[in-house]
N, CA, C, O and CB atoms as a CASP TS submission, in Angstrom:
PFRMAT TS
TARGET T0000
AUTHOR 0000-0000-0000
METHOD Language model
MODEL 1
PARENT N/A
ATOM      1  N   UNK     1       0.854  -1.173   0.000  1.00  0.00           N
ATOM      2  CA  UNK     1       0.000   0.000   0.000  1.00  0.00           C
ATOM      3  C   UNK     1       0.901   1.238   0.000  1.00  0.00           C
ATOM      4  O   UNK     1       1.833   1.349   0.797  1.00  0.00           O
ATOM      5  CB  UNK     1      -0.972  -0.003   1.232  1.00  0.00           C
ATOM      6  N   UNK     2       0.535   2.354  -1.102  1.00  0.00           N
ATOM      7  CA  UNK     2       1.017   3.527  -0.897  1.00  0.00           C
ATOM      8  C   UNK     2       0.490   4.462  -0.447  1.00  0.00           C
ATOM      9  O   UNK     2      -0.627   4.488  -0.965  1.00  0.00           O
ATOM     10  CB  UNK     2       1.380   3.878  -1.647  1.00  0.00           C
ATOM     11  N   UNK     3       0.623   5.464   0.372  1.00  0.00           N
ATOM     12  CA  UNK     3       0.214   6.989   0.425  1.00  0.00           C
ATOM     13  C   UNK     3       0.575   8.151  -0.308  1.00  0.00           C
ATOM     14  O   UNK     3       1.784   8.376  -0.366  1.00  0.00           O
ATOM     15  CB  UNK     3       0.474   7.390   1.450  1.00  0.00           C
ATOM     16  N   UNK     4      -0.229   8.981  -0.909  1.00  0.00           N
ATOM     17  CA  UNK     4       0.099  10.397  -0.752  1.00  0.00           C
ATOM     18  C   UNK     4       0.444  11.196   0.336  1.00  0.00           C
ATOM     19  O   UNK     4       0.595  11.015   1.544  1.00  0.00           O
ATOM     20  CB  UNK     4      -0.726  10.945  -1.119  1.00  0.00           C
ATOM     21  N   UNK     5       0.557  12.469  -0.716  1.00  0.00           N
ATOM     22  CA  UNK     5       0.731  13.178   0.709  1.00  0.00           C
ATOM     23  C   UNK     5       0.040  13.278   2.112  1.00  0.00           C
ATOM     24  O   UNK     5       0.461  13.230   3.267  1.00  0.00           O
ATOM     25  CB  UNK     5       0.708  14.243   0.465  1.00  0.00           C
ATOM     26  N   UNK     6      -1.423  13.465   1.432  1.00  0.00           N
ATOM     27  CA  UNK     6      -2.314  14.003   2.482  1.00  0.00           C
ATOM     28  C   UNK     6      -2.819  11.903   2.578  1.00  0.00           C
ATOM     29  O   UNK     6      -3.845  11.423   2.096  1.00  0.00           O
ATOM     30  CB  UNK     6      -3.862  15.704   1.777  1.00  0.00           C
ATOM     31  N   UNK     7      -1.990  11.313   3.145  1.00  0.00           N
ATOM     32  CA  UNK     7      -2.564   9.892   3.974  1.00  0.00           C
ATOM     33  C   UNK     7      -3.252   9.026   2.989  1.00  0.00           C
ATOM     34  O   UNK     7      -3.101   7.810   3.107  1.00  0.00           O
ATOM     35  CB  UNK     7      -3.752  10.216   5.258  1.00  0.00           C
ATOM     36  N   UNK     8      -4.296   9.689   1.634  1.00  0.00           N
ATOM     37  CA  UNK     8      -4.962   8.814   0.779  1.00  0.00           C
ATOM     38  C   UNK     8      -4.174   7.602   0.395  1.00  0.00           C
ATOM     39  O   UNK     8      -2.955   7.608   0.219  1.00  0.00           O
ATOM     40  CB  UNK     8      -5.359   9.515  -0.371  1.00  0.00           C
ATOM     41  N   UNK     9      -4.958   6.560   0.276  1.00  0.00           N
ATOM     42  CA  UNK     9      -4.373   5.117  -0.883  1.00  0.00           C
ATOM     43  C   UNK     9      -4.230   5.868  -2.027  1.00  0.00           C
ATOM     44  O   UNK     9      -4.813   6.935  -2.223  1.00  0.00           O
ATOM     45  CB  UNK     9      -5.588   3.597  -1.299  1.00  0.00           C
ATOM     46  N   UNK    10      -3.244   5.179  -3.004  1.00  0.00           N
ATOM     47  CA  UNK    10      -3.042   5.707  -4.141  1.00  0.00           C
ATOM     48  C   UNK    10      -2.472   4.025  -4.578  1.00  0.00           C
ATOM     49  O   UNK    10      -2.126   3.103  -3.840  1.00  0.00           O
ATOM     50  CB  UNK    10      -1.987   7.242  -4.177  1.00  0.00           C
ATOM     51  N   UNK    11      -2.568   4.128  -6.327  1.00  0.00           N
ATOM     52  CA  UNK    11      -2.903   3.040  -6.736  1.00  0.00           C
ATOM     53  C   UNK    11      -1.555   3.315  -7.908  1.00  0.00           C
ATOM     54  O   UNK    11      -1.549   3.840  -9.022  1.00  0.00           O
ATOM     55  CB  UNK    11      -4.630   2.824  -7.136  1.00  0.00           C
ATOM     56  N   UNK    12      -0.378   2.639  -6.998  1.00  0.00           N
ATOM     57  CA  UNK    12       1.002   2.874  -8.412  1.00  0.00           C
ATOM     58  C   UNK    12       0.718   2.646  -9.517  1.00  0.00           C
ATOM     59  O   UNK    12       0.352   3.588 -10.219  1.00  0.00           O
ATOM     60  CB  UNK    12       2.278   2.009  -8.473  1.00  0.00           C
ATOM     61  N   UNK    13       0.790   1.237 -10.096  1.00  0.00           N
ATOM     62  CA  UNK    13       0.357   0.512 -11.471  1.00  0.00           C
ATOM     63  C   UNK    13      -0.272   1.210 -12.143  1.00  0.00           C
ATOM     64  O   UNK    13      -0.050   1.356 -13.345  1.00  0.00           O
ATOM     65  CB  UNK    13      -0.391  -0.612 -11.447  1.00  0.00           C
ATOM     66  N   UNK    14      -1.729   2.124 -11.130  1.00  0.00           N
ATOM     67  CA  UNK    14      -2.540   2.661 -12.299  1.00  0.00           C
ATOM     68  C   UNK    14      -2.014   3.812 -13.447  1.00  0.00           C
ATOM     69  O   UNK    14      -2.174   3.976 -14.657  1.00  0.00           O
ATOM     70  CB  UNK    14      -3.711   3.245 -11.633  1.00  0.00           C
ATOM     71  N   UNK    15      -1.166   4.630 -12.153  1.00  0.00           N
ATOM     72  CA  UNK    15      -0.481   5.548 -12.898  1.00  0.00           C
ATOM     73  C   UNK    15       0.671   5.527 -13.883  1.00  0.00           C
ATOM     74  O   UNK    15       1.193   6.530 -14.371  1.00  0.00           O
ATOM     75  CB  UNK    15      -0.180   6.188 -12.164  1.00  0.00           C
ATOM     76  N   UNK    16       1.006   4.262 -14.119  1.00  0.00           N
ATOM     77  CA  UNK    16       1.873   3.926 -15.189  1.00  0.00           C
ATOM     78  C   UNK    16       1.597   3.372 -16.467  1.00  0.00           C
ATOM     79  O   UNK    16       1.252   2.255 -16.853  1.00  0.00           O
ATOM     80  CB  UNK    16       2.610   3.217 -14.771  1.00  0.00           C
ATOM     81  N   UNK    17       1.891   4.666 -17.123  1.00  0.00           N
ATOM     82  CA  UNK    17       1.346   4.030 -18.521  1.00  0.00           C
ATOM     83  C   UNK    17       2.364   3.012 -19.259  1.00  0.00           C
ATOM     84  O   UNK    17       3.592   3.087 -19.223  1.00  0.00           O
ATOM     85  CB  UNK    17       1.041   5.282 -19.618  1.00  0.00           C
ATOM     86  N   UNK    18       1.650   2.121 -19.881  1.00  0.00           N
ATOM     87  CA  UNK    18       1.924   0.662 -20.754  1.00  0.00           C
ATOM     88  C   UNK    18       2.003   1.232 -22.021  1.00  0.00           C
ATOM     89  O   UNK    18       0.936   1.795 -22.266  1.00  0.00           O
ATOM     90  CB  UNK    18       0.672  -0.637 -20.723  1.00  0.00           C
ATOM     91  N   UNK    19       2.939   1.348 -23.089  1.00  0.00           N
ATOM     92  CA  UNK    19       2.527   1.565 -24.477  1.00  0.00           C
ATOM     93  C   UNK    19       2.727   0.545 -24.912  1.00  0.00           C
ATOM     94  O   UNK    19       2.107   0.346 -25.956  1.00  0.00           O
ATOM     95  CB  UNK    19       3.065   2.506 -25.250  1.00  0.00           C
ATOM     96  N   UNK    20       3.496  -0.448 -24.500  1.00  0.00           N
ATOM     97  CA  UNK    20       3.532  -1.662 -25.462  1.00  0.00           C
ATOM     98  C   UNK    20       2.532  -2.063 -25.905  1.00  0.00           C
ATOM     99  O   UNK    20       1.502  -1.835 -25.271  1.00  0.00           O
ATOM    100  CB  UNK    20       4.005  -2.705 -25.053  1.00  0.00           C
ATOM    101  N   UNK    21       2.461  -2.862 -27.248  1.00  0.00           N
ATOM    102  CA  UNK    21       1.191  -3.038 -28.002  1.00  0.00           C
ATOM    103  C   UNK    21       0.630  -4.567 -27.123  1.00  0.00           C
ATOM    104  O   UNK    21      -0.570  -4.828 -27.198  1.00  0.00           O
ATOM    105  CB  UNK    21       1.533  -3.207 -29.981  1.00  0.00           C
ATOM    106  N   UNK    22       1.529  -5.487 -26.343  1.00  0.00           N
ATOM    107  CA  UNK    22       0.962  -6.752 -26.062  1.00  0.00           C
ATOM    108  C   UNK    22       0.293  -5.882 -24.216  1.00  0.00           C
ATOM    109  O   UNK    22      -0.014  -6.685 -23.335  1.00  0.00           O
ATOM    110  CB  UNK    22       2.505  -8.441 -26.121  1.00  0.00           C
ATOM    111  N   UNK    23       0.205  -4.836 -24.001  1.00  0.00           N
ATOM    112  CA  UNK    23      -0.415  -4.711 -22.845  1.00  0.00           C
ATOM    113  C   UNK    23      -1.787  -3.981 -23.367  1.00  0.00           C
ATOM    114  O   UNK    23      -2.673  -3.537 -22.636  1.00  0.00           O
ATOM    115  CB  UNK    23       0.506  -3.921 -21.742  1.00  0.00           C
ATOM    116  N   UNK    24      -1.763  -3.963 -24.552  1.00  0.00           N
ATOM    117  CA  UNK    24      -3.170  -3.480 -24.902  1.00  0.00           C
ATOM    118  C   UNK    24      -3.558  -4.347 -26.451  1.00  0.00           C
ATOM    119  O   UNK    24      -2.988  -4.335 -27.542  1.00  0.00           O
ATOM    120  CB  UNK    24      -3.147  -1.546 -25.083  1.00  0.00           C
ATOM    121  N   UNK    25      -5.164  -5.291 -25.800  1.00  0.00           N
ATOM    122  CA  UNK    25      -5.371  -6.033 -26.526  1.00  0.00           C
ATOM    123  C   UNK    25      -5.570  -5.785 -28.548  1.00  0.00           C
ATOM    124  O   UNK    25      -5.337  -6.443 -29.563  1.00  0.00           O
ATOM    125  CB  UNK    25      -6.360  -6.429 -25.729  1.00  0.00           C
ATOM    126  N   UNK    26      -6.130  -4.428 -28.187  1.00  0.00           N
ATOM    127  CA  UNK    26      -6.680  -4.063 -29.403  1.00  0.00           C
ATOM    128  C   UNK    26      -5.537  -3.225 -30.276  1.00  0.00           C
ATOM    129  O   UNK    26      -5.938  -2.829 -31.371  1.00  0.00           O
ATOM    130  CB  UNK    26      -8.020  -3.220 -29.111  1.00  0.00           C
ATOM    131  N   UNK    27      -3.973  -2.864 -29.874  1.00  0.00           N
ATOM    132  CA  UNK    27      -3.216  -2.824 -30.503  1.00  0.00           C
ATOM    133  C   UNK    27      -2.505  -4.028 -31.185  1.00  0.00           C
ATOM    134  O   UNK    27      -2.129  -4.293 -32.326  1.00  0.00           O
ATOM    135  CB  UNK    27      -2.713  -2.191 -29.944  1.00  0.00           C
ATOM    136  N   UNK    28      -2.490  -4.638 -29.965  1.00  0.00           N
ATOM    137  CA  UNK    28      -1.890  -6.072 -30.226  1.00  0.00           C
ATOM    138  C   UNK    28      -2.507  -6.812 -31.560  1.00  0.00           C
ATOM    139  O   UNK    28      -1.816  -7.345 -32.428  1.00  0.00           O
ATOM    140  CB  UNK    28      -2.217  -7.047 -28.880  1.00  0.00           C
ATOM    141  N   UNK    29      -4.404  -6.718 -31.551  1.00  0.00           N
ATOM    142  CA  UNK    29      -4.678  -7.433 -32.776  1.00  0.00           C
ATOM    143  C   UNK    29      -4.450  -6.258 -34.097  1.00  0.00           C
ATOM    144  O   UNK    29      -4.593  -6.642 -35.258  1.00  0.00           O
ATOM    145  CB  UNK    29      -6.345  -8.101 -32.666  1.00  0.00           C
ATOM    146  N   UNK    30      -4.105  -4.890 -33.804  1.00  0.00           N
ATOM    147  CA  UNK    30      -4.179  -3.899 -35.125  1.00  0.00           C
ATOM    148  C   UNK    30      -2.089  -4.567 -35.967  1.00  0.00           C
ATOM    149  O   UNK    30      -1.381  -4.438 -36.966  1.00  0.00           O
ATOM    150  CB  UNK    30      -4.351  -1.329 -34.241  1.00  0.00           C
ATOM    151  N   UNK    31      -2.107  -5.011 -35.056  1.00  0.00           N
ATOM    152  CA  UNK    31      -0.151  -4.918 -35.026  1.00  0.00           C
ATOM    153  C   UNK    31      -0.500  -6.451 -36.259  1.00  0.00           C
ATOM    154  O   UNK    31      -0.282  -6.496 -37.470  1.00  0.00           O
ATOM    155  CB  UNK    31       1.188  -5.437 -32.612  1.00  0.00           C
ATOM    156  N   UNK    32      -1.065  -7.483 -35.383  1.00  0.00           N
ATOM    157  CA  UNK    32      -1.339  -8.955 -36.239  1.00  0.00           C
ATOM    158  C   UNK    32      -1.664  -8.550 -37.434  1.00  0.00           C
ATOM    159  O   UNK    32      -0.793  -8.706 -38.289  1.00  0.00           O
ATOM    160  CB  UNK    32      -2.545  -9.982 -35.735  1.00  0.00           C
ATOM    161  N   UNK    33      -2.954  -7.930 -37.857  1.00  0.00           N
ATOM    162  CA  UNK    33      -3.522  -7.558 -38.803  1.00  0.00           C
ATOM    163  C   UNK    33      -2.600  -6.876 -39.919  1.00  0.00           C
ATOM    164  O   UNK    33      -2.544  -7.303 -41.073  1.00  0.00           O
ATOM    165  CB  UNK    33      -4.478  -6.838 -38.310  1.00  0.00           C
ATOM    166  N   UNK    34      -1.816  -5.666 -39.407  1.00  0.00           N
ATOM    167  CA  UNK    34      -0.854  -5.122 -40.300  1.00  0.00           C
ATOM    168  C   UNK    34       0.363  -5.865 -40.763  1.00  0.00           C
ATOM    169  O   UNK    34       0.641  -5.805 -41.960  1.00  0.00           O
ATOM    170  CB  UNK    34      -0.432  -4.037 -39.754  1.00  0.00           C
ATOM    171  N   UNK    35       1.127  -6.565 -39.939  1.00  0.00           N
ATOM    172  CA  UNK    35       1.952  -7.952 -40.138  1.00  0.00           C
ATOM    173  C   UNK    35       1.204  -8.702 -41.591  1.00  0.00           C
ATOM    174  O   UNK    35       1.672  -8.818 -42.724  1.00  0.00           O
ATOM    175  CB  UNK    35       1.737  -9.120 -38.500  1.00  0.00           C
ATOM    176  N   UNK    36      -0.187  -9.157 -41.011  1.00  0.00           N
ATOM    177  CA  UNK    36      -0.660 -10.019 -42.190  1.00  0.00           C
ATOM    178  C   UNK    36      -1.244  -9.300 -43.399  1.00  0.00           C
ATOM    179  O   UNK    36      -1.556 -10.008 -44.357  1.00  0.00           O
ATOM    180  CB  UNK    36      -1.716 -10.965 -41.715  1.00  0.00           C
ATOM    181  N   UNK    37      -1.359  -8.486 -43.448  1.00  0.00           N
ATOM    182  CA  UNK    37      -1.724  -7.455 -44.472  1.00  0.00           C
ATOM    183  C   UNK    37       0.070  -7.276 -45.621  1.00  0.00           C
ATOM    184  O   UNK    37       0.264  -7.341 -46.835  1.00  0.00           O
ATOM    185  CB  UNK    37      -2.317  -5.651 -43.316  1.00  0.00           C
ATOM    186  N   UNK    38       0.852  -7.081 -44.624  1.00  0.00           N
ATOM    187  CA  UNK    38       2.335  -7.056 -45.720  1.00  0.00           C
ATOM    188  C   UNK    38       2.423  -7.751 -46.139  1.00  0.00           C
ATOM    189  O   UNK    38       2.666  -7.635 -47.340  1.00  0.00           O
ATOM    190  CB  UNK    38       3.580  -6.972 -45.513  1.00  0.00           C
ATOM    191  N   UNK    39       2.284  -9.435 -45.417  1.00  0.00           N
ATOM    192  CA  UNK    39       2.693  -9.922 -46.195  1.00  0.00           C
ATOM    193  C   UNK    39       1.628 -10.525 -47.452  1.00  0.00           C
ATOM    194  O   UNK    39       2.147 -10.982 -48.471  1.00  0.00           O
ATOM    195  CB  UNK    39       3.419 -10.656 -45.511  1.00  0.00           C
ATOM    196  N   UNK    40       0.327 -10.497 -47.331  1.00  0.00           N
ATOM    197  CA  UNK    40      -0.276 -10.630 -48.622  1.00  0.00           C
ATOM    198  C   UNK    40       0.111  -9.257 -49.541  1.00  0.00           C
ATOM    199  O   UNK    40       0.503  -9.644 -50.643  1.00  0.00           O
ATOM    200  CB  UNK    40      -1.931 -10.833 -48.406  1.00  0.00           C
ATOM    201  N   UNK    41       0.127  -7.800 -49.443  1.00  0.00           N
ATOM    202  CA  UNK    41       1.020  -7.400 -50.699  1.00  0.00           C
ATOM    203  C   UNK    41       2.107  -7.770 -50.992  1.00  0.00           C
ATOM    204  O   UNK    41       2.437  -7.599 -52.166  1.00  0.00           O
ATOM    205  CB  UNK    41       1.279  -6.330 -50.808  1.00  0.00           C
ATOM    206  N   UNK    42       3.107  -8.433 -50.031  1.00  0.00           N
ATOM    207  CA  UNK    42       4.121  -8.993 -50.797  1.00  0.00           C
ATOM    208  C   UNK    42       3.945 -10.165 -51.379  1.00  0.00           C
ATOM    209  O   UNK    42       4.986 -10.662 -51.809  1.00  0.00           O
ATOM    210  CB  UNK    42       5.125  -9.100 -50.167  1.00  0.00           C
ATOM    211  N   UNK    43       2.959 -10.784 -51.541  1.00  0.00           N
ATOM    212  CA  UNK    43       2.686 -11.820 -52.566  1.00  0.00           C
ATOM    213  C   UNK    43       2.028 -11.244 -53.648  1.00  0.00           C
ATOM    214  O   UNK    43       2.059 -12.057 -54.573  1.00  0.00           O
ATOM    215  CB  UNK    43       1.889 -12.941 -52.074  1.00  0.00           C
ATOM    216  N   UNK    44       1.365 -10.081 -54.015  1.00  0.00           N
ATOM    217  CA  UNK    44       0.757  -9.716 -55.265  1.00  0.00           C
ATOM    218  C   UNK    44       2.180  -9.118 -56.362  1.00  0.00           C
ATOM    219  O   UNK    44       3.300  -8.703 -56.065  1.00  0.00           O
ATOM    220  CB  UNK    44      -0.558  -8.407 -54.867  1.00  0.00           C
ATOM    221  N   UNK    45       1.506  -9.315 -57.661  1.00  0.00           N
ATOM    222  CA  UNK    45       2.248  -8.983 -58.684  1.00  0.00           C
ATOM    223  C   UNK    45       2.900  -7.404 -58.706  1.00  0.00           C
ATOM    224  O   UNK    45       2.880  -7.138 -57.504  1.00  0.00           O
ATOM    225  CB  UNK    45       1.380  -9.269 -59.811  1.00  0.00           C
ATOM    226  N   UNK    46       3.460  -6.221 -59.387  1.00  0.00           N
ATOM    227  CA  UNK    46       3.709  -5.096 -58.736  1.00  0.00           C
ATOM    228  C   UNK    46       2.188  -4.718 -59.504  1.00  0.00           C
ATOM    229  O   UNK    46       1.359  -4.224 -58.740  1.00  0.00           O
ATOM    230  CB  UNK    46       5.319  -4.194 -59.003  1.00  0.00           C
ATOM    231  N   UNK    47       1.786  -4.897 -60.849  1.00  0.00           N
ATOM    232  CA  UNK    47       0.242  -4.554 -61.380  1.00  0.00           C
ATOM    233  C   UNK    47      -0.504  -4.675 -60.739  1.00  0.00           C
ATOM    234  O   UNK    47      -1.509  -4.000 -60.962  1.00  0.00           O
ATOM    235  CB  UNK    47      -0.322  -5.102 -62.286  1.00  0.00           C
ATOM    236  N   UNK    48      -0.508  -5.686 -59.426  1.00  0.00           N
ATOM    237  CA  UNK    48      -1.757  -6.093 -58.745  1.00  0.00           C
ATOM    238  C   UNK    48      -1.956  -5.073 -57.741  1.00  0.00           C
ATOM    239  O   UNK    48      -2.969  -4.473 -57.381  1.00  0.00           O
ATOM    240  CB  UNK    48      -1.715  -7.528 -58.110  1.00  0.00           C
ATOM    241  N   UNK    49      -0.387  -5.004 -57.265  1.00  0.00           N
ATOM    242  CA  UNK    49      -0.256  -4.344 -55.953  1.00  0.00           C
ATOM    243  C   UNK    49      -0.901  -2.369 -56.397  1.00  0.00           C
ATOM    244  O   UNK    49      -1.560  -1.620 -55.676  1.00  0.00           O
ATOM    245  CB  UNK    49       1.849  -4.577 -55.366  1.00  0.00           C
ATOM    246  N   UNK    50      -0.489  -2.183 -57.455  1.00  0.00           N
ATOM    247  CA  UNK    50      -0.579  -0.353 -57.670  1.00  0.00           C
ATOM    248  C   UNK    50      -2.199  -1.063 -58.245  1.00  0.00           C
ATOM    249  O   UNK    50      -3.081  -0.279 -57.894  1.00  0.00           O
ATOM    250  CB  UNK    50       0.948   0.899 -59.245  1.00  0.00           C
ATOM    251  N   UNK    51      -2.397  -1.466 -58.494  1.00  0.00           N
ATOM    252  CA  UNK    51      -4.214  -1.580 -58.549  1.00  0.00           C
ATOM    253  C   UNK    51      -4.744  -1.174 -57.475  1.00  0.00           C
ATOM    254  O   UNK    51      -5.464  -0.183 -57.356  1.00  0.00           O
ATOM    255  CB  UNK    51      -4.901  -3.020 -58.696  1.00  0.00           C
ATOM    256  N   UNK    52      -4.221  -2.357 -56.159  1.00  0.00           N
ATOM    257  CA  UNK    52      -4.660  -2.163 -55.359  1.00  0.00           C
ATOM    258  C   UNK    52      -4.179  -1.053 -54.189  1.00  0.00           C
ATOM    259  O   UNK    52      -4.706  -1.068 -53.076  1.00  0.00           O
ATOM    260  CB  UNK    52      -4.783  -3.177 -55.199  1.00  0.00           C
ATOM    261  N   UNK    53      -3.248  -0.198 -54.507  1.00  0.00           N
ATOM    262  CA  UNK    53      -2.918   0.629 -53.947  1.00  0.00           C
ATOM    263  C   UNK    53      -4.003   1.776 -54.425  1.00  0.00           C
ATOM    264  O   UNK    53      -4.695   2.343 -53.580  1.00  0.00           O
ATOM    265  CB  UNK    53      -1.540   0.740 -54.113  1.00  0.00           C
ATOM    266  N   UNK    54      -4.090   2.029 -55.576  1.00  0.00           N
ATOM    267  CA  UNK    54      -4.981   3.362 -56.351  1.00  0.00           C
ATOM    268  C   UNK    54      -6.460   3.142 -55.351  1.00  0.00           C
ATOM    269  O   UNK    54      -6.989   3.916 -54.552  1.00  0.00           O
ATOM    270  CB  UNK    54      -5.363   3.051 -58.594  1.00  0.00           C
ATOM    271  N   UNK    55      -6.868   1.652 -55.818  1.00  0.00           N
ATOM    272  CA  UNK    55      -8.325   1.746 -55.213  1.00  0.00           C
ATOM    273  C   UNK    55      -8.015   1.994 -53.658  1.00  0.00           C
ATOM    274  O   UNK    55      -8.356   3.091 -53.216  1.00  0.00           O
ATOM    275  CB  UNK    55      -9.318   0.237 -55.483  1.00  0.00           C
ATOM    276  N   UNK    56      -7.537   1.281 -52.974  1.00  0.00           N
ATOM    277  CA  UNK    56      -7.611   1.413 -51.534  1.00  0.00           C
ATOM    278  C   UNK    56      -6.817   2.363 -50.727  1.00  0.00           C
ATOM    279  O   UNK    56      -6.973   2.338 -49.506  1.00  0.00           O
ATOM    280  CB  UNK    56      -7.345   0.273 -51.050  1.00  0.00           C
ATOM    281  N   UNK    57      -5.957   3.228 -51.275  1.00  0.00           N
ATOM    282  CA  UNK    57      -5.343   4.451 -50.709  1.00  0.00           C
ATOM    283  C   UNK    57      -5.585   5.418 -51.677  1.00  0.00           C
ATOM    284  O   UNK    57      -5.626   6.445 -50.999  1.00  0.00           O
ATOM    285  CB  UNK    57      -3.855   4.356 -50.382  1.00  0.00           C
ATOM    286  N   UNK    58      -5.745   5.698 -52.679  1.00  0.00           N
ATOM    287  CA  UNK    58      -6.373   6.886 -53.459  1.00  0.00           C
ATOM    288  C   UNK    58      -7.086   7.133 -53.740  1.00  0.00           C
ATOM    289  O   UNK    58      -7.300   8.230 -54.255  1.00  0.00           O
ATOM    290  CB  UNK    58      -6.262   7.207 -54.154  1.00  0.00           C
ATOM    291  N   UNK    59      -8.139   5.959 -53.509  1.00  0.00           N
ATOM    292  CA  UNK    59      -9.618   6.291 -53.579  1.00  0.00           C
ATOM    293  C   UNK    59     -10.244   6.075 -54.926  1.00  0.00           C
ATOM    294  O   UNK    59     -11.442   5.993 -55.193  1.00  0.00           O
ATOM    295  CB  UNK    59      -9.850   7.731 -53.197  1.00  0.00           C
ATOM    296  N   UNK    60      -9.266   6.002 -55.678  1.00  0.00           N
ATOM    297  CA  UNK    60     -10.169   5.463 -57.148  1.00  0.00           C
ATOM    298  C   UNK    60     -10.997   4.481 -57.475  1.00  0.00           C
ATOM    299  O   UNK    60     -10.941   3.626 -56.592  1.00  0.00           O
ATOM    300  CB  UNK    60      -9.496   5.150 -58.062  1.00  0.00           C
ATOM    301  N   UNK    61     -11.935   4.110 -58.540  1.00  0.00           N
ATOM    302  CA  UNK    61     -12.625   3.127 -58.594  1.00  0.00           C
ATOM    303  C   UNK    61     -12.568   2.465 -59.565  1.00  0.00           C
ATOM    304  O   UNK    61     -12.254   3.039 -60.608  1.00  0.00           O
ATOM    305  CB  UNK    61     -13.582   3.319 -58.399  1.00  0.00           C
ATOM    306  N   UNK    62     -12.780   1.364 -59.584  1.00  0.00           N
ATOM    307  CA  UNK    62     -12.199   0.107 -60.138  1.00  0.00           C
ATOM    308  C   UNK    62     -13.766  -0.008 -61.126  1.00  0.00           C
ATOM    309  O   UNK    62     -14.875   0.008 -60.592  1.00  0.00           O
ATOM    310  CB  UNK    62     -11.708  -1.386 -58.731  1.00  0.00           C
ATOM    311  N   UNK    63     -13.524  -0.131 -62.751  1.00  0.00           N
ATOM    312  CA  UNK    63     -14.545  -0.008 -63.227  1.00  0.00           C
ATOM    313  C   UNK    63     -13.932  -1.343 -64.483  1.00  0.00           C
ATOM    314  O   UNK    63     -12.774  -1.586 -64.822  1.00  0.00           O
ATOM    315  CB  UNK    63     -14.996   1.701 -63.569  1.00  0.00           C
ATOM    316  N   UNK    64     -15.345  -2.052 -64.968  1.00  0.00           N
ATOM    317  CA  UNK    64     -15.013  -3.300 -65.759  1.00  0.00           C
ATOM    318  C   UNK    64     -14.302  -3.236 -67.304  1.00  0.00           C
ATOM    319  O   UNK    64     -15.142  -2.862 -68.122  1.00  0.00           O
ATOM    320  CB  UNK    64     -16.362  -4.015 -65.902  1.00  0.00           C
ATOM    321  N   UNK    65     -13.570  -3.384 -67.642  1.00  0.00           N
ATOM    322  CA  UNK    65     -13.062  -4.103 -68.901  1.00  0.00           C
ATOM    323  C   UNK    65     -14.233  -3.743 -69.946  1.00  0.00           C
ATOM    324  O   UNK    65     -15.272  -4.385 -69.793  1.00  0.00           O
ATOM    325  CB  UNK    65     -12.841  -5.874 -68.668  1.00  0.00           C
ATOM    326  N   UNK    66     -14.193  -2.693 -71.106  1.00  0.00           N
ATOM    327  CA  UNK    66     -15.160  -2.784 -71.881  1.00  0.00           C
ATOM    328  C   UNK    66     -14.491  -3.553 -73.219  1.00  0.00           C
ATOM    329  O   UNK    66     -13.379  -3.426 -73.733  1.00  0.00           O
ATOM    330  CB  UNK    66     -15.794  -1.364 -72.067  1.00  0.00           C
ATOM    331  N   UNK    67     -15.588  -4.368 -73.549  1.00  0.00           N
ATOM    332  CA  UNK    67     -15.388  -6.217 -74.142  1.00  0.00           C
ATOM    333  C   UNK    67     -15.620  -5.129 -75.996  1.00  0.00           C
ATOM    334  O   UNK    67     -16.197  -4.049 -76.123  1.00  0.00           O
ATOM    335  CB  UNK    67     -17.523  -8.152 -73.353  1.00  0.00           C
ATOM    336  N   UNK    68     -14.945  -5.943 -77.079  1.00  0.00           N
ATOM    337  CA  UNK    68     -14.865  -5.220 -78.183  1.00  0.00           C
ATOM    338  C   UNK    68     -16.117  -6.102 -79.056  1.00  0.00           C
ATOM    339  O   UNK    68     -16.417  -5.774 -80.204  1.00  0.00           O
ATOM    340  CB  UNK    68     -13.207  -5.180 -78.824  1.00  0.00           C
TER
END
C-alpha cells in the first residue's frame, strides 16, 4: 500500500502508462492484422499491388473491362 501526501491510498500501477502493443489487446490485434496485411502485398504482382494501392489508398474506382 502507498500513500500520498495528504494519507490517501493511491494506486502505483494505475499511474503507469503501458505503451507496449501486447499490454493493450486491441493494438496487439491492429499490429497482427498489419503484419498479415504485408505480407499478402508482398505476394501480389507489382500490377496487382498499384491496382490495389490506387483503389484502396487513393480512392479510385475500379470499373469493368469494356469487351470489343
Amino acid at each position: 500500500m502507498v500513500l500520498d501526501h495528504s494519507g490517501d491510498e493511491i494506486d502505483v500501477l494505475a499511474s503507469v502508462s503501458d505503451d507496449r502493443s501486447f499490454s493493450n489487446p486491441a493494438k496487439e490485434l491492429d499490429r497482427k492484422f498489419w503484419v498479415e496485411d504485408q505480407a499478402a502485398l508482398g505476394k501480389l504482382t507489382p500490377r496487382e499491388r498499384m491496382v490495389f494501392e490506387l483503389k484502396h489508398y487513393q480512392g479510385l474506382r475500379l470499373r469493368p473491362l469494356e469487351r470489343c
